[in-house]
PDB file of N, CA, C and O in Angstrom:
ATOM      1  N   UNK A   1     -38.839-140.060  75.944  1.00  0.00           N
ATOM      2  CA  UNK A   1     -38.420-140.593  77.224  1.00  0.00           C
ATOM      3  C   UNK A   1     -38.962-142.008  77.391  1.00  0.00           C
ATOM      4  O   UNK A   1     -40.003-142.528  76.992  1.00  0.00           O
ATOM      5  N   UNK A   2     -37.994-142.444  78.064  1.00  0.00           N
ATOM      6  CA  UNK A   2     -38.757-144.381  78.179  1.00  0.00           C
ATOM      7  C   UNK A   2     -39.474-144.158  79.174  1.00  0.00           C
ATOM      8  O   UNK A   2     -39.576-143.080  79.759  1.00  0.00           O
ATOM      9  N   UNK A   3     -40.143-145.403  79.486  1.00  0.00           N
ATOM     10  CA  UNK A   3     -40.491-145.124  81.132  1.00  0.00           C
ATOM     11  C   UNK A   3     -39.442-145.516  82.046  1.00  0.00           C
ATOM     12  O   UNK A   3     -39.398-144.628  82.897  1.00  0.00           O
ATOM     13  N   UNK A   4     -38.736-146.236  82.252  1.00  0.00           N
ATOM     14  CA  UNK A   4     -37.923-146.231  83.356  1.00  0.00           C
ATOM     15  C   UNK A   4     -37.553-144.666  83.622  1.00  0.00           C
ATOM     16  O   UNK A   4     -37.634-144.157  84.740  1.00  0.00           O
ATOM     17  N   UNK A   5     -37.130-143.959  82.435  1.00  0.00           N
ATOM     18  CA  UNK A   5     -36.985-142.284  82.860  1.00  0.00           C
ATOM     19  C   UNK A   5     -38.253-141.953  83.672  1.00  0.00           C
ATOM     20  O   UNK A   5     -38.277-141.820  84.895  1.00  0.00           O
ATOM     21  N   UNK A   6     -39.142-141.853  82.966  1.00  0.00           N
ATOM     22  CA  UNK A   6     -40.521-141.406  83.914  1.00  0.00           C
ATOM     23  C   UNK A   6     -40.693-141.752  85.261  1.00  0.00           C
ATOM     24  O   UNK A   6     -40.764-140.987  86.223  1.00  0.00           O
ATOM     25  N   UNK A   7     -40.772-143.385  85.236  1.00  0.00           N
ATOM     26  CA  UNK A   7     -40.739-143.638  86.924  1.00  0.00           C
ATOM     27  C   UNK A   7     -40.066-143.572  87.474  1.00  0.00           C
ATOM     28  O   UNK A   7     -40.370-143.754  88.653  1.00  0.00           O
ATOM     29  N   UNK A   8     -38.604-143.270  87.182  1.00  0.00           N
ATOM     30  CA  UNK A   8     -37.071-142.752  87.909  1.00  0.00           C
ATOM     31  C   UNK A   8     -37.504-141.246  88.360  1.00  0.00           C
ATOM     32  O   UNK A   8     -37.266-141.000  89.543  1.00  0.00           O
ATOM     33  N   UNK A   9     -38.112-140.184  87.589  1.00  0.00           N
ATOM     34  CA  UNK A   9     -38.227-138.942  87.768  1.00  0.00           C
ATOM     35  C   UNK A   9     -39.561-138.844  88.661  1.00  0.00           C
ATOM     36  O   UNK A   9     -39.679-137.803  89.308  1.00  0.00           O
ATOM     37  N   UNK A  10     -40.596-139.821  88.774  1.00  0.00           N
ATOM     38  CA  UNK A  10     -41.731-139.655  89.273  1.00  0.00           C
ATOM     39  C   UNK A  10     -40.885-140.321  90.844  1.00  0.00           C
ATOM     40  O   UNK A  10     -41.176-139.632  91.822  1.00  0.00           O
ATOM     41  N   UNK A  11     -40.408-140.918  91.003  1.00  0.00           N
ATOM     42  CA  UNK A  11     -40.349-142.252  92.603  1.00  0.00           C
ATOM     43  C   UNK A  11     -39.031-140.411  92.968  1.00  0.00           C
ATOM     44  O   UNK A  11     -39.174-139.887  94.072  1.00  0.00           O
ATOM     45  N   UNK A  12     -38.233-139.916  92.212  1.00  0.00           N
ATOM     46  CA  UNK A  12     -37.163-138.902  92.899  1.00  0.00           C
ATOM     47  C   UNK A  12     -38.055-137.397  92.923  1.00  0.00           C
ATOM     48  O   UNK A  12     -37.548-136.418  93.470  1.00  0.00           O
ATOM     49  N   UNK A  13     -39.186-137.330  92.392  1.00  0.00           N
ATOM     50  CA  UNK A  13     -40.251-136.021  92.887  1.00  0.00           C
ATOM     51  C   UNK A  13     -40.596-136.119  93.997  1.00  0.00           C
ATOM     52  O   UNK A  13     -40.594-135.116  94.711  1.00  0.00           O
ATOM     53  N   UNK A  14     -41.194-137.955  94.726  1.00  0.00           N
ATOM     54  CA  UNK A  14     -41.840-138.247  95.925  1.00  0.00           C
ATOM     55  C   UNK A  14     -40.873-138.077  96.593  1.00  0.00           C
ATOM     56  O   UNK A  14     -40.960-137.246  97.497  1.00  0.00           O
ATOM     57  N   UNK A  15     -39.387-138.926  96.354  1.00  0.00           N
ATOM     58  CA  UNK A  15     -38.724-138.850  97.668  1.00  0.00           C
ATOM     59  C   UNK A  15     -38.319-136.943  98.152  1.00  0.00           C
ATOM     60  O   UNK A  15     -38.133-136.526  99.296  1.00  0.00           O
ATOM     61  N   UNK A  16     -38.295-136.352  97.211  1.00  0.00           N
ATOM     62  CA  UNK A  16     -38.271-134.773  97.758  1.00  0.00           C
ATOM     63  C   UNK A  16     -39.291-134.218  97.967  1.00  0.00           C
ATOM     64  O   UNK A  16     -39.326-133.086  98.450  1.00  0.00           O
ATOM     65  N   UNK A  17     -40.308-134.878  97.658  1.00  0.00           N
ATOM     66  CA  UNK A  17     -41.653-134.224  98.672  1.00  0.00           C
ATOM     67  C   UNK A  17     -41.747-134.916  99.910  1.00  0.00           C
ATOM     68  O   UNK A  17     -42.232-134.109 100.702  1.00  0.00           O
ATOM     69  N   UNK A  18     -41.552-135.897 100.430  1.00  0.00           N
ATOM     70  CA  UNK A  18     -41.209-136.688 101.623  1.00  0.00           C
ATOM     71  C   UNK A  18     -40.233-135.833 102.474  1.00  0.00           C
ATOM     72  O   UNK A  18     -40.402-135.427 103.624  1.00  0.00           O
ATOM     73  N   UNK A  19     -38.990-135.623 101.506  1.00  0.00           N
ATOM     74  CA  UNK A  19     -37.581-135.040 102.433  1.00  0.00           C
ATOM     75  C   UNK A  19     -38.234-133.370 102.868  1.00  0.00           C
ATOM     76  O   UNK A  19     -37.823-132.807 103.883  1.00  0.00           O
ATOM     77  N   UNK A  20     -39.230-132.751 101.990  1.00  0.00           N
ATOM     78  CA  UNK A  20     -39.583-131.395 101.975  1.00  0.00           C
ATOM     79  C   UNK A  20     -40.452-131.470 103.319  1.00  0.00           C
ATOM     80  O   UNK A  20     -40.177-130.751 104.279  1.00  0.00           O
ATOM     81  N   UNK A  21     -41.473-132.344 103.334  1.00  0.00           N
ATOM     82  CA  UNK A  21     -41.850-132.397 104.570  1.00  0.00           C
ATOM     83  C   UNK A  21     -41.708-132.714 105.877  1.00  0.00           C
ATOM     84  O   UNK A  21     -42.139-132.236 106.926  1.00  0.00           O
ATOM     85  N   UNK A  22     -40.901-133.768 105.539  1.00  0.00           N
ATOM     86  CA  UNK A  22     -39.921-134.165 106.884  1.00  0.00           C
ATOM     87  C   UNK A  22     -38.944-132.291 107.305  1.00  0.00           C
ATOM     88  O   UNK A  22     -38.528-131.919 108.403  1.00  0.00           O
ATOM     89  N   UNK A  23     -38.911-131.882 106.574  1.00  0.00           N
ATOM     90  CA  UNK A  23     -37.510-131.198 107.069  1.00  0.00           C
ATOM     91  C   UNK A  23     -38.509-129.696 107.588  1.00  0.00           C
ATOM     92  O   UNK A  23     -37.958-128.870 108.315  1.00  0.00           O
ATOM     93  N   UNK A  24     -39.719-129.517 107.214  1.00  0.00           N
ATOM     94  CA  UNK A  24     -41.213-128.810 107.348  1.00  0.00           C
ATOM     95  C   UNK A  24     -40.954-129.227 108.396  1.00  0.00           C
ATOM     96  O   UNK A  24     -40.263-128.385 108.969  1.00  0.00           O
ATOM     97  N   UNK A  25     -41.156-130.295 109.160  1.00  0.00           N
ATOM     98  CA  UNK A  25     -41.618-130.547 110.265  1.00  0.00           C
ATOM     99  C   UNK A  25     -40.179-130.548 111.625  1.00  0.00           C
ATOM    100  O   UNK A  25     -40.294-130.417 112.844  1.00  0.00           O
ATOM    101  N   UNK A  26     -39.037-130.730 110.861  1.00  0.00           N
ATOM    102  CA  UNK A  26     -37.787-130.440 111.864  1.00  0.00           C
ATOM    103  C   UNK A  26     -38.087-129.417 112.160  1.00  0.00           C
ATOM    104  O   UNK A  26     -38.353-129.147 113.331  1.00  0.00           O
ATOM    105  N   UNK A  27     -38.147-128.308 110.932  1.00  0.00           N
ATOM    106  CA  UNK A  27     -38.039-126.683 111.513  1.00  0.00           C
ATOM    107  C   UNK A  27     -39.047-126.470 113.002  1.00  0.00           C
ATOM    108  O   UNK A  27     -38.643-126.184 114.129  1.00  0.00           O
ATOM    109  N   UNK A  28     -40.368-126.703 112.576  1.00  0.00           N
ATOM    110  CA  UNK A  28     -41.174-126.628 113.736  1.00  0.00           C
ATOM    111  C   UNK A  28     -41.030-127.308 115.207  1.00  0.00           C
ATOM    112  O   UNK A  28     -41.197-126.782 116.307  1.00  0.00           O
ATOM    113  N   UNK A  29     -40.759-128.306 114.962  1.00  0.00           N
ATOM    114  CA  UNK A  29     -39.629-128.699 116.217  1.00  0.00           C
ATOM    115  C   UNK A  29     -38.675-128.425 116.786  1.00  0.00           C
ATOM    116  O   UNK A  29     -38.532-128.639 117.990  1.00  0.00           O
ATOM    117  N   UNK A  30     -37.816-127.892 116.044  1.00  0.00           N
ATOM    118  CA  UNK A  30     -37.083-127.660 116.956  1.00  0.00           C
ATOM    119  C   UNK A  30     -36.060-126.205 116.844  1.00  0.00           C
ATOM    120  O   UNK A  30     -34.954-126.050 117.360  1.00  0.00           O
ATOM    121  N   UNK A  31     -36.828-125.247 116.007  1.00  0.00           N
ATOM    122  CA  UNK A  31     -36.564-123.980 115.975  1.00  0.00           C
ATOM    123  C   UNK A  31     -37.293-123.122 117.255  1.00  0.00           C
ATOM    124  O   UNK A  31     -38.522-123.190 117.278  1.00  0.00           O
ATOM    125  N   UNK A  32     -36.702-122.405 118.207  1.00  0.00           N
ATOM    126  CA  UNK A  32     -37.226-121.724 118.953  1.00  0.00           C
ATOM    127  C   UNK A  32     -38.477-121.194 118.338  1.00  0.00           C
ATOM    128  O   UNK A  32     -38.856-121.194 117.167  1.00  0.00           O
ATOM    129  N   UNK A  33     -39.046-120.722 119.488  1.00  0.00           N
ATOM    130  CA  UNK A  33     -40.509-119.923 119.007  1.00  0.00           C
ATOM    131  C   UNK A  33     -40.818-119.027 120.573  1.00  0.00           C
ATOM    132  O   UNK A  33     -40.435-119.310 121.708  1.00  0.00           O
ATOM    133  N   UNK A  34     -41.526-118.052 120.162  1.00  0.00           N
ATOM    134  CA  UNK A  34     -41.461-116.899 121.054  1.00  0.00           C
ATOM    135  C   UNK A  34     -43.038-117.682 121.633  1.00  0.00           C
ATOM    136  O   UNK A  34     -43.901-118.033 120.828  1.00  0.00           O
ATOM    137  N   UNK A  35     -43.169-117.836 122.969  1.00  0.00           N
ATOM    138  CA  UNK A  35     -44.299-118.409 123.503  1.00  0.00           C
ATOM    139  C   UNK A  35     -44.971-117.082 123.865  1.00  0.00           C
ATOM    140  O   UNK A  35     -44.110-116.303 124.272  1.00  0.00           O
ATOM    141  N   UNK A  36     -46.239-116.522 123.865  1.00  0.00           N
ATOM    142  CA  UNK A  36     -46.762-115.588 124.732  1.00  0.00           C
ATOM    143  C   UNK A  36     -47.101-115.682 126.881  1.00  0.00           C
ATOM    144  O   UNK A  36     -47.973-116.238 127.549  1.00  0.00           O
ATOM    145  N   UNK A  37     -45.999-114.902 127.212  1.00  0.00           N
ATOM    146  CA  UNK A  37     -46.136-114.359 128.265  1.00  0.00           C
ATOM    147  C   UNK A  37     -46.816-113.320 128.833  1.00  0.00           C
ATOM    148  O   UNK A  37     -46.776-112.153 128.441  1.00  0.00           O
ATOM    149  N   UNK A  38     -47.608-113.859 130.004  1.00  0.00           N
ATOM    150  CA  UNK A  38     -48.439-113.115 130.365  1.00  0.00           C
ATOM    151  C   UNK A  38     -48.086-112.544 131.678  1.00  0.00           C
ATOM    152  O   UNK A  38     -47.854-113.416 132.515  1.00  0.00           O
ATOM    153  N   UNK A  39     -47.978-111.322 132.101  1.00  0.00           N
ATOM    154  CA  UNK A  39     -47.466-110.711 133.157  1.00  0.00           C
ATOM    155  C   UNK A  39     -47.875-111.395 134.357  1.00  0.00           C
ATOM    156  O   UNK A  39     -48.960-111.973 134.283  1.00  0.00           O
ATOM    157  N   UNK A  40     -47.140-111.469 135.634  1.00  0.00           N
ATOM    158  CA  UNK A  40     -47.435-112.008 136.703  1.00  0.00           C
ATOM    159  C   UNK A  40     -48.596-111.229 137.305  1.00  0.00           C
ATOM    160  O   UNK A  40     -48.618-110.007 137.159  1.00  0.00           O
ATOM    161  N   UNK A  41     -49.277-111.671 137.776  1.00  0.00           N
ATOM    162  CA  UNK A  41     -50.188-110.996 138.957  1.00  0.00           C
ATOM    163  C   UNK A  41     -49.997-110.526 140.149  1.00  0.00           C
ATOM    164  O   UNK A  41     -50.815-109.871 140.795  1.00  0.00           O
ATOM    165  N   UNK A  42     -48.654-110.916 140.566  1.00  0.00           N
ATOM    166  CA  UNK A  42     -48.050-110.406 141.415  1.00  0.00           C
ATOM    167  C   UNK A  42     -46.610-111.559 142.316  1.00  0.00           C
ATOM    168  O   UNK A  42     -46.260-112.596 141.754  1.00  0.00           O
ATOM    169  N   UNK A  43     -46.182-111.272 143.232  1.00  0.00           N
ATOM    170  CA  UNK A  43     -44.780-112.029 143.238  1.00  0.00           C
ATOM    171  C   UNK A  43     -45.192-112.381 144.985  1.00  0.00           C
ATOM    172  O   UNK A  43     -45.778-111.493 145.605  1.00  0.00           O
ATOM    173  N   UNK A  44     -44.941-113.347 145.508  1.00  0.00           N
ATOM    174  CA  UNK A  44     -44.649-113.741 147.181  1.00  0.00           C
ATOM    175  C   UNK A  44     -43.334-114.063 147.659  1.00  0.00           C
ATOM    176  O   UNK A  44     -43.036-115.220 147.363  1.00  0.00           O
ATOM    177  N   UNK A  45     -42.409-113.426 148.317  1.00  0.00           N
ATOM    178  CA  UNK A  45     -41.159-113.605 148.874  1.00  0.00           C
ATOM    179  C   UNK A  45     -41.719-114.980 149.874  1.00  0.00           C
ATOM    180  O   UNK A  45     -42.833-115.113 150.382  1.00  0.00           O
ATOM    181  N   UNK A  46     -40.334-116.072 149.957  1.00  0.00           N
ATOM    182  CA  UNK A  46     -40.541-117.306 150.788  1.00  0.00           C
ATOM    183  C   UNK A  46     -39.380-116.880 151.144  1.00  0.00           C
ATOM    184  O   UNK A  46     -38.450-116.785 150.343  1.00  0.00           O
ATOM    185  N   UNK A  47     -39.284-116.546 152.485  1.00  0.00           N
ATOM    186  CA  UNK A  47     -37.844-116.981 153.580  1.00  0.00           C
ATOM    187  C   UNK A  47     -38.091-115.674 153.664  1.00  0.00           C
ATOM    188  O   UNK A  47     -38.836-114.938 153.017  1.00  0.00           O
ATOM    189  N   UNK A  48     -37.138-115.436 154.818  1.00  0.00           N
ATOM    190  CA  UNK A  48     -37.357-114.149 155.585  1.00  0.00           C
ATOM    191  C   UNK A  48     -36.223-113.454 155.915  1.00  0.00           C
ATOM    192  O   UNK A  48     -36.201-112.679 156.871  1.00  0.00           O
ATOM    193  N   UNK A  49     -35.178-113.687 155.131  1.00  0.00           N
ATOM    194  CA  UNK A  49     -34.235-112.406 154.418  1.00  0.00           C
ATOM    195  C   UNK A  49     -34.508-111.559 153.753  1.00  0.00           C
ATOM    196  O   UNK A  49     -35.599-111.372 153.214  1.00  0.00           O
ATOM    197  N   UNK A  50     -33.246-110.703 153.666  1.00  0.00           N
ATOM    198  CA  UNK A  50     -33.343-109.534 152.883  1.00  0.00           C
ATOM    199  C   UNK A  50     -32.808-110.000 151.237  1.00  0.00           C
ATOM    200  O   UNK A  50     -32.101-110.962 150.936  1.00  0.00           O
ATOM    201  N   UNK A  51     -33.225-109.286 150.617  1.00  0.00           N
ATOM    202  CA  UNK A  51     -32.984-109.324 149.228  1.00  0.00           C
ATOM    203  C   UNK A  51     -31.793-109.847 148.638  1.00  0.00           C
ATOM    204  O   UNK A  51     -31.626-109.962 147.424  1.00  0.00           O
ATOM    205  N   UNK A  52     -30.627-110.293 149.888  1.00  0.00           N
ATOM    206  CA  UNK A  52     -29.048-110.470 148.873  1.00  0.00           C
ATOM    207  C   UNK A  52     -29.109-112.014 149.671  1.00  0.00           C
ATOM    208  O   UNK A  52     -28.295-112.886 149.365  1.00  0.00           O
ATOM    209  N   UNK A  53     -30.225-112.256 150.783  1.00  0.00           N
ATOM    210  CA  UNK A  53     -30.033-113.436 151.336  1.00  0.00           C
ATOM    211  C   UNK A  53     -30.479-114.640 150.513  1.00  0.00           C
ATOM    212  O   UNK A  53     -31.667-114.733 150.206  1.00  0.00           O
ATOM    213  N   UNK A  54     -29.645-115.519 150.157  1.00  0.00           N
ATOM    214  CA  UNK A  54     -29.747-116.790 149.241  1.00  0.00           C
ATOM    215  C   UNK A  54     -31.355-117.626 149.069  1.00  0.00           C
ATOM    216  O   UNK A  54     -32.021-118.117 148.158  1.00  0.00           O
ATOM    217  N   UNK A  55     -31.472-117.398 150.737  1.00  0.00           N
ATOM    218  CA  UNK A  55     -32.003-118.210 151.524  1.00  0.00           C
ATOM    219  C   UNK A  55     -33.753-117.761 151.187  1.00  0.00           C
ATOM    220  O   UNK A  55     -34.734-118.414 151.543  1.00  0.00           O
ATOM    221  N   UNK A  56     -33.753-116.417 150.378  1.00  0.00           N
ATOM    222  CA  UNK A  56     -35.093-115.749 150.616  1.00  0.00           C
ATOM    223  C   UNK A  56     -35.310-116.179 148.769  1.00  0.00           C
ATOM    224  O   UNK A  56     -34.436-116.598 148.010  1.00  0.00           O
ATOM    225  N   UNK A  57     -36.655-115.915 148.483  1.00  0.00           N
ATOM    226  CA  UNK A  57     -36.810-116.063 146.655  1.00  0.00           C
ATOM    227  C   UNK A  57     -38.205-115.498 146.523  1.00  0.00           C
ATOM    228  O   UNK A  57     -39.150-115.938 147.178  1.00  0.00           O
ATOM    229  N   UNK A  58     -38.281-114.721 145.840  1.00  0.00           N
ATOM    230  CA  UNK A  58     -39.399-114.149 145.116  1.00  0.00           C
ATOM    231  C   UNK A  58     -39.813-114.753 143.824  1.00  0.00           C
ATOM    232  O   UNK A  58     -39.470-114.825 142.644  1.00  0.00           O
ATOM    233  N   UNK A  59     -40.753-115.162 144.680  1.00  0.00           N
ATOM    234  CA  UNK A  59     -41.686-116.313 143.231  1.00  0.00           C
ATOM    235  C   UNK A  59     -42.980-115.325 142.422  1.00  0.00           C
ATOM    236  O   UNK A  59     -43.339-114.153 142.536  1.00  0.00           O
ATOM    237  N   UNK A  60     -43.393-116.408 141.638  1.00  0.00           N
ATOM    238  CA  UNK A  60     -45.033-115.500 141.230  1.00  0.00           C
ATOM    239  C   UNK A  60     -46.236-116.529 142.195  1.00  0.00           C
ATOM    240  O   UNK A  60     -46.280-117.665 142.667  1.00  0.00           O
ATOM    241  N   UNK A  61     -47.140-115.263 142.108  1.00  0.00           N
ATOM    242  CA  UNK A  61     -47.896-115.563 142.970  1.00  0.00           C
ATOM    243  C   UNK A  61     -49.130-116.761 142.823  1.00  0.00           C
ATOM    244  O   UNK A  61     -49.856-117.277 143.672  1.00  0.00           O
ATOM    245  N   UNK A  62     -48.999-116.970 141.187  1.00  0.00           N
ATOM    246  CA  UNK A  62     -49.652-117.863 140.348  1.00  0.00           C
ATOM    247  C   UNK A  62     -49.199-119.484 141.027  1.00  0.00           C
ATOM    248  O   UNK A  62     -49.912-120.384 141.472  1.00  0.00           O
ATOM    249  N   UNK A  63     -47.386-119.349 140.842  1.00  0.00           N
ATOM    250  CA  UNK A  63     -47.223-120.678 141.611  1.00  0.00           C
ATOM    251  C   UNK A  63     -47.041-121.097 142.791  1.00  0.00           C
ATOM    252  O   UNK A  63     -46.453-122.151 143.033  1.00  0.00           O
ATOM    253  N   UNK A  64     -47.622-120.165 143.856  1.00  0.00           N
ATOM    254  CA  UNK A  64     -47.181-119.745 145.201  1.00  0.00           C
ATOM    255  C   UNK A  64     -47.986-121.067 145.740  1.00  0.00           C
ATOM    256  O   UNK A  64     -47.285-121.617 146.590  1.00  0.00           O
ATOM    257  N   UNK A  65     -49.157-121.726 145.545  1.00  0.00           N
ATOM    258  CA  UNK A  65     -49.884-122.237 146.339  1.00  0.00           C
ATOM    259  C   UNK A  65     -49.668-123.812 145.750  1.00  0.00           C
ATOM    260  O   UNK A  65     -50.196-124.715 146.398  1.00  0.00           O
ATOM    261  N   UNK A  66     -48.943-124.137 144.601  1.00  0.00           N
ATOM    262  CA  UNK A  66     -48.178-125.120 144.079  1.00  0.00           C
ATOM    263  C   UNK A  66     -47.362-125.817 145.212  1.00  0.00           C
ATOM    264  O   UNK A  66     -47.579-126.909 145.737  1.00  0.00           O
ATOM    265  N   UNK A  67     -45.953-124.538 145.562  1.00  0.00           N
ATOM    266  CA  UNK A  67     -45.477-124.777 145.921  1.00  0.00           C
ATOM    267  C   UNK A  67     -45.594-124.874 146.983  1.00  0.00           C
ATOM    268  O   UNK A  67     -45.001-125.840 147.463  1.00  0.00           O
ATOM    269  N   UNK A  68     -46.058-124.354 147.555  1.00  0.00           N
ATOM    270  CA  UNK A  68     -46.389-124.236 149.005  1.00  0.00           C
ATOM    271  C   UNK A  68     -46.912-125.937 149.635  1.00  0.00           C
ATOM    272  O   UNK A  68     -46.717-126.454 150.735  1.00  0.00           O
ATOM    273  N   UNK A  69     -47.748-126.547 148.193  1.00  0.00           N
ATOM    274  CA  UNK A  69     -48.360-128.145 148.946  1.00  0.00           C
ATOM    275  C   UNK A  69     -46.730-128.749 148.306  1.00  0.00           C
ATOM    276  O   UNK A  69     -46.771-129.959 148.084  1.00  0.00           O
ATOM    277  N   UNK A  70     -45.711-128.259 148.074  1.00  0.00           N
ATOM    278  CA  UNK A  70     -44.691-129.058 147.598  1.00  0.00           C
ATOM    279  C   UNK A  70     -43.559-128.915 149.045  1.00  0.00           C
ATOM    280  O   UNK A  70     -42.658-129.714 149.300  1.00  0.00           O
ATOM    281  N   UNK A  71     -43.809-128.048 149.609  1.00  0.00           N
ATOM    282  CA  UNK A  71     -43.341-127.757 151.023  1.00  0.00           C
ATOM    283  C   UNK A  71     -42.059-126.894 151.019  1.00  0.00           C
ATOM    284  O   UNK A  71     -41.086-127.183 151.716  1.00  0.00           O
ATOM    285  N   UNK A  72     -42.115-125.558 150.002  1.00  0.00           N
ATOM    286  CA  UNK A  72     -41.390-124.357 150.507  1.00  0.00           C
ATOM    287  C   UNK A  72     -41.023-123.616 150.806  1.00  0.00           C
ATOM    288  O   UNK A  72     -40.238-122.805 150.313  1.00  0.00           O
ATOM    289  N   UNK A  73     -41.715-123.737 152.114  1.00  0.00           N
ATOM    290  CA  UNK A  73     -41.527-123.074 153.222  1.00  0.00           C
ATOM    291  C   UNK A  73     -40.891-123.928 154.021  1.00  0.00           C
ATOM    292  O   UNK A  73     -40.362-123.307 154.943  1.00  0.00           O
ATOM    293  N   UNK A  74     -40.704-125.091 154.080  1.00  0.00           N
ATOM    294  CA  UNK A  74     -39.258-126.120 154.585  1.00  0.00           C
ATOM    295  C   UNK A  74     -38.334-125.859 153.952  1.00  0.00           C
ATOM    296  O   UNK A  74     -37.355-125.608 154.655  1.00  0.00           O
ATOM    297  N   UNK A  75     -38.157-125.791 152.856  1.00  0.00           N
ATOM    298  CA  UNK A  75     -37.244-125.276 151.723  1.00  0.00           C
ATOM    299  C   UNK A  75     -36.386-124.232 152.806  1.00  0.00           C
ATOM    300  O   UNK A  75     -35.451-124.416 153.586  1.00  0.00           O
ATOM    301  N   UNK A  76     -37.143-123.151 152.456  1.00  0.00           N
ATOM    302  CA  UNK A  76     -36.391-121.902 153.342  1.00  0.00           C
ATOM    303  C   UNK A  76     -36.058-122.152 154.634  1.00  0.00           C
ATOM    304  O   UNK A  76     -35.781-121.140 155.279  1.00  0.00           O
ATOM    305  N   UNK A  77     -36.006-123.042 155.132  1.00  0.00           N
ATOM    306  CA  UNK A  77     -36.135-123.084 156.962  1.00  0.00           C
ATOM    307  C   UNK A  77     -34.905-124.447 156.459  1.00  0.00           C
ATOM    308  O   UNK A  77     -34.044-124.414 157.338  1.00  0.00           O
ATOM    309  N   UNK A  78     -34.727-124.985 155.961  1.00  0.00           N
ATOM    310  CA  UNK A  78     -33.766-125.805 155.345  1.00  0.00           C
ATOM    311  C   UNK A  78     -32.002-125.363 154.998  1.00  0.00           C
ATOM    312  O   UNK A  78     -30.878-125.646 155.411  1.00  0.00           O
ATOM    313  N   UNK A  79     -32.760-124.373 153.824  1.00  0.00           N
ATOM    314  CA  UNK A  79     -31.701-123.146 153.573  1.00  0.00           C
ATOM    315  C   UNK A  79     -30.685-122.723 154.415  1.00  0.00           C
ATOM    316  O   UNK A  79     -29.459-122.801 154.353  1.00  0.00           O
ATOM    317  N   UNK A  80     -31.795-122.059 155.554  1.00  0.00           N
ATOM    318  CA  UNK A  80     -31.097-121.346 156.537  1.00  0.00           C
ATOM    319  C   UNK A  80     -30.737-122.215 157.991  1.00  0.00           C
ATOM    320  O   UNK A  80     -30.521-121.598 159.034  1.00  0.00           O
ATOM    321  N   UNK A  81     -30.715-123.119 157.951  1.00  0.00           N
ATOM    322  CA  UNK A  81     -30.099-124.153 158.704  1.00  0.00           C
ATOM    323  C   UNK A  81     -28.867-124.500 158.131  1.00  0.00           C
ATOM    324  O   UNK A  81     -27.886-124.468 158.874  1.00  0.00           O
ATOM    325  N   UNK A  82     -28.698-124.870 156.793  1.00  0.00           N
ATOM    326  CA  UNK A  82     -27.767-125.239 156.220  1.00  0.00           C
ATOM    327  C   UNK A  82     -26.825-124.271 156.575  1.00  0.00           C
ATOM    328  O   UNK A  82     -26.054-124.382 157.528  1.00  0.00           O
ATOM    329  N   UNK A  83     -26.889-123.260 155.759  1.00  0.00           N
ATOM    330  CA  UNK A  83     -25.632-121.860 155.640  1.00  0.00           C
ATOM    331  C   UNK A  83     -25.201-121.721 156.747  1.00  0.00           C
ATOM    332  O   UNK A  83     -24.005-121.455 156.868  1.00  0.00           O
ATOM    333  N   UNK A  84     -26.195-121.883 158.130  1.00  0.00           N
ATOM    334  CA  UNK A  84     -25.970-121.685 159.250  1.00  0.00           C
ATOM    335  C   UNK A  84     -24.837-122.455 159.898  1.00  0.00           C
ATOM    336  O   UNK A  84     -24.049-122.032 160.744  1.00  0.00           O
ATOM    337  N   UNK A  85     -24.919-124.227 159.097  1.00  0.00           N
ATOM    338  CA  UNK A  85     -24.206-125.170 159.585  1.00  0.00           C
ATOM    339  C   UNK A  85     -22.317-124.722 159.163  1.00  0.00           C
ATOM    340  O   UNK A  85     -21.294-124.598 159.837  1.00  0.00           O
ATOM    341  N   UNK A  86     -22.639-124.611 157.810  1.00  0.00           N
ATOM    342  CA  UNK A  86     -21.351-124.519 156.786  1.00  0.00           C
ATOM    343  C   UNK A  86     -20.745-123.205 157.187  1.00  0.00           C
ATOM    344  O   UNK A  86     -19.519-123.302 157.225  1.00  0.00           O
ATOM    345  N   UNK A  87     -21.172-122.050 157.489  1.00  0.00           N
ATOM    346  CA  UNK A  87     -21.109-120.787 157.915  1.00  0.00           C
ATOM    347  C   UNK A  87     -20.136-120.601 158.841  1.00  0.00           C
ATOM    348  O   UNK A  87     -19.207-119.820 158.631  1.00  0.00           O
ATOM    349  N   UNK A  88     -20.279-121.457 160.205  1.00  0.00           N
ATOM    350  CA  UNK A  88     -19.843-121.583 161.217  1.00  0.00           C
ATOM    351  C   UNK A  88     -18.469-122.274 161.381  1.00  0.00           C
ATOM    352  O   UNK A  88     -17.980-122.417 162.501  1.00  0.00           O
TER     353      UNK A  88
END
């Protein structure tokens, strides 16, 4: 073998160890992956319907106090103003 064979076969080993890892690293990006979920601690209804009312939502109780400084409990009082408006 000459060398131009050699360094032709050595520079086309790298570029497929390059392409092998690049494509290593697509998979992990952007193949789903099962995240671990951890059961709620429990759930807080916001709005004060019944269960088929739009206007009501059962959250977890984890993000209850999130939302709550995000203001929804205007949310719901919003809601039901609205439907009320369009309703009519």
């Amino acid at each position: 073998m000459t060398a131009r064979t050699l360094l032709l076969t050595f520079l086309l080993s790298i570029v497929g160890l390059l392409v092998g890892l690049s494509l290593e690293n697509w998979r992990r990006q952007f193949l789903p992956s099962t995240p671990e979920v951890s059961e709620p601690a429990g759930s807080v209804v916001v709005g004060q319907g019944g269960p088929d009312d739009p206007c009501t939502e059962e959250i977890h109780a984890e993000a209850y106090p999130k939302l709550e400084e995000m203001g929804i409990e205007r949310w719901a009082e919003a809601c039901r103003e609205a439907r009320a408006t369009t309703i009519e």
